[in-house]
N, C-alpha and C positions, 0 to 999 in steps of 0.2 A: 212313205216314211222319209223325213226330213235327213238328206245325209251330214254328217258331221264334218269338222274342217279338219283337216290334219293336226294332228296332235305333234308335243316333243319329244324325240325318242334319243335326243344325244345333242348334249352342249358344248361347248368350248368357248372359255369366255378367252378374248382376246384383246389386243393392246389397245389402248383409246377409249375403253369401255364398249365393246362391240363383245356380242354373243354370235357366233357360230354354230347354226342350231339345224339338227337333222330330223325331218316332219316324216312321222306313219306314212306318208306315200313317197317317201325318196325326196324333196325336193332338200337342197339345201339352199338357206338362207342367213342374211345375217341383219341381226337387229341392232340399232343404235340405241345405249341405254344414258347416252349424255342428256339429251330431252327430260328425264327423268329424275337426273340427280341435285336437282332444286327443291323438287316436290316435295314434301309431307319428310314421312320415315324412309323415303327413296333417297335422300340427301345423306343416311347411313353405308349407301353404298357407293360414296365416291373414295370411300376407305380401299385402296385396291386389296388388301391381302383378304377384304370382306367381297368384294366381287368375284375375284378367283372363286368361293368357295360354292357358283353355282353351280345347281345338278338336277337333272333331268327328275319329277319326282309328278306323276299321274298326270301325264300329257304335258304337263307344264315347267317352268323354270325356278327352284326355289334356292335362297341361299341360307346362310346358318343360321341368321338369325330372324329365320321364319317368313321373309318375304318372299312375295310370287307374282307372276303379273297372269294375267288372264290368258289362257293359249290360242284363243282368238285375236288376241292385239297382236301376241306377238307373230303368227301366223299372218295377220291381214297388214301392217304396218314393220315389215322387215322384207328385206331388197333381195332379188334372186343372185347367187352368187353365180357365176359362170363355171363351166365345169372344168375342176385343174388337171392337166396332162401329166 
C-alpha cells in the first residue's frame, strides 16, 4: 500500500504571506503563498485580514472564502523550518 504524504494538522499564517504549517508526522514547515497571489481567485487573498483567516480543515489549508490548495504542494513545495529554542 502506497503511503500517504503528511497531511496539515496546524496553521499560522504569518507576516509576508507565509503559512506556518504543522504536518501528521511533526515536521514543521513554512510555505510561501506570494507565488500565488497573482493567480486566478488566489489574487483574493493578497487581502491580509482574508489570509489571516486560514485553518487547518481535512489535511489541508482553507480560508473563508472557500479556497484550499492541495496538501501535497503544500507539503512537497514549503521549506523545513529549523527547530526554535
Amino acid at each position: 500500500m502506497k503511503e500517504l504524504k503528511p497531511r496539515v494538522v496546524s496553521v499560522d499564517p504569518e507576516p509576508g504571506y507565509q503559512l506556518l504549517l504543522t504536518f501528521s508526522n511533526g515536521e514543521v514547515k513554512l510555505f510561501d503563498m506570494q507565488p500565488y497571489l497573482d493567480k486566478g481567485l488566489f489574487a483574493e487573498l493578497s487581502n491580509e485580514t482574508l489570509f489571516r483567516t486560514a485553518k487547518p480543515v481535512l489535511g489541508t489549508v482553507v480560508w473563508d472564502n472557500g479556497l484550499d490548495l492541495c496538501p501535497d504542494t503544500l507539503f512537497l513545495e514549503s521549506a523545513p523550518v529549523p527547530e526554535r529554542a
